[in-house]
N, C-alpha and C positions, 0 to 999 in steps of 0.2 A: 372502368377497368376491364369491361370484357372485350371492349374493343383492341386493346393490344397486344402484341404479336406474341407475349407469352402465354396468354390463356389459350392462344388459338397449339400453339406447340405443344405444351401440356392436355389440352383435351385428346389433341391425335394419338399419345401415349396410352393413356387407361382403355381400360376394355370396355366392350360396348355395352353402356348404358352406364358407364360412371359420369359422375359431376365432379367438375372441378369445385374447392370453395377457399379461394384465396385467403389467407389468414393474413388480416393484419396488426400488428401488435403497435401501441405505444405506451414511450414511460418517460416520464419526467419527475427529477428529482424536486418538491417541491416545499420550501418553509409553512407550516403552520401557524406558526405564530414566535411574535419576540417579548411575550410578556411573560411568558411561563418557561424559559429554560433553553429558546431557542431551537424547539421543536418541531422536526421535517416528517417527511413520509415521501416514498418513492413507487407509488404506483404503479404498477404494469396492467396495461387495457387491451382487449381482443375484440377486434370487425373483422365482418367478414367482407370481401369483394364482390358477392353476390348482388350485395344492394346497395342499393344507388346511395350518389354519393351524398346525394338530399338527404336523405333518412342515417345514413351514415355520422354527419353532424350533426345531428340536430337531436340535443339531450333529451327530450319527449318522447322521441322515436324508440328511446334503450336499446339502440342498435350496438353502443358497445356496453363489455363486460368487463368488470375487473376481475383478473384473475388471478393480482398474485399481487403481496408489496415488498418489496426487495428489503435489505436490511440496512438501515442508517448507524449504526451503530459506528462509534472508531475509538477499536480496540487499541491502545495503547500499552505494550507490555515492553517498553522500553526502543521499539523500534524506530531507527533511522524515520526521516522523511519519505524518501524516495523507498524500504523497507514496505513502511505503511501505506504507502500509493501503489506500490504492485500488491498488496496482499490485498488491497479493495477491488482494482484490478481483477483478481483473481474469482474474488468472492463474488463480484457482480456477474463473471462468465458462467461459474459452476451454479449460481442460483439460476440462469436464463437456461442453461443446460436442462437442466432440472426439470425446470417449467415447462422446456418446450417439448421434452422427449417424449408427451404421450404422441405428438403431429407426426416423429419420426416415423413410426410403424402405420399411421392410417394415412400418411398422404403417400406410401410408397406406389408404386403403379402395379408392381406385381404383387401387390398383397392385397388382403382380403377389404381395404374403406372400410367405412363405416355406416351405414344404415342409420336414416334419418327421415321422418315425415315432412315435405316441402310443406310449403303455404296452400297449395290444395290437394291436401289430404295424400297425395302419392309416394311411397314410399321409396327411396332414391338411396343409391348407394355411392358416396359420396368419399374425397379423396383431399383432405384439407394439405394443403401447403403453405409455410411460409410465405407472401409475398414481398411482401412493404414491413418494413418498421420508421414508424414515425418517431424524429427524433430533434430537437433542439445541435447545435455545434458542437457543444463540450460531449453531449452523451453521443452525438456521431462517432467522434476522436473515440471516446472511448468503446463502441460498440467494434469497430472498425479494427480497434489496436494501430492506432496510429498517434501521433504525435501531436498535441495542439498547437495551432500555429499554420497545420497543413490541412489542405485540401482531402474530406475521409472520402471523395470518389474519384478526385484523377490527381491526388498526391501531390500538387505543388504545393510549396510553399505560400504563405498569404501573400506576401509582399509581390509575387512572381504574377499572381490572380490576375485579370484585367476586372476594371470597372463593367459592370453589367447596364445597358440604358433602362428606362422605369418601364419599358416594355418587353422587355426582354427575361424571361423565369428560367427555372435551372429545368422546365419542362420545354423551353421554348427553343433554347440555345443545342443548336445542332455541331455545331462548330469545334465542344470539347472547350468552350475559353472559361471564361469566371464561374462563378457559383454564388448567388446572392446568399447573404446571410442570415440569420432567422431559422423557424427551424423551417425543415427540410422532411420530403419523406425519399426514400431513395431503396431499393428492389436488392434482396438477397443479393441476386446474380449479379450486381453493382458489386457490393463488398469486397 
């Protein structure tokens, strides 16, 4: 991650002697189980872009954190379909609001970061940002506020997509054509 061209823009912002520290969030809506009531949980997880991407995945490492579990709940007080789908909608944005607005004020550039001891001992003042949210298609669409069916980084339609060849990744493709499916992680400044 520090090799690309956004870390290098953002570092030239902060004042000297700040760190940048890429925040990345994922969440996926996820079933617990089908014998007891049909029970989910929606997870939301925090890495940082500091460290590599090796220790990143790799659950031993406890490189990421949970930091929040959104709410599965579907509230029913007579509402429409399409009613209940915007008020989830709604409910999913103001809890992510929520969540993320401590990053708002420490990752600003002209404000004061936040002080932290790195891995040898120095004390570093540091400037978390948004980077990446990692996300599955549906919770794209809906991160995105876009429509399912459409493309949540260059808005076509599915059907309009081209096929992608099995060497070709939505990292590889310069061109703007397909977007393979799966999930996907894709950069604030994308959205």
């Amino acid at each position: 991650m520090w090799t690309g061209g956004l870390w290098n823009a953002v570092q030239e912002v902060l004042p000297v002697g700040g760190t940048l520290a890429p925040v990345i969030i994922a969440s996926d809506k996820t079933r617990l189980t089908q014998f007891s009531g049909n029970k989910s949980a929606y997870p939301v997880y925090l890495t940082i872009g500091n460290l590599p991407k090796s220790l990143r995945r790799k659950p031993s490492a406890r490189a990421c954190v949970l930091i929040a579990y959104l709410s599965v709940d579907k509230p029913s007080d007579g509402l429409s379909k399409t009613a209940l789908r915007v008020r989830n909608y709604e409910l999913f944005h103001r809890s992510m609001a929520t969540i993320l607005e401590p990053l708002k004020a420490a990752g600003k550039p002209n404000g004061p970061g936040v002080e932290m001891v790195g891995g040898n001992g120095a004390v570093r003042r540091v400037y978390p940002i948004l980077s990446t949210y990692v996300a599955d298609y549906p919770e794209q669409c809906l991160i995105t506020c876009t429509k399912s069916g459409t493309c949540p980084r260059c808005r076509q339609k599915a059907d309009e997509l081209q096929e992608s060849s099995p060497s070709e990744t939505s990292e590889t493709r310069m061109d703007g054509g397909s977007h393979p499916g799966g999930a996907q992680s894709f950069s604030s400044r994308e959205a």
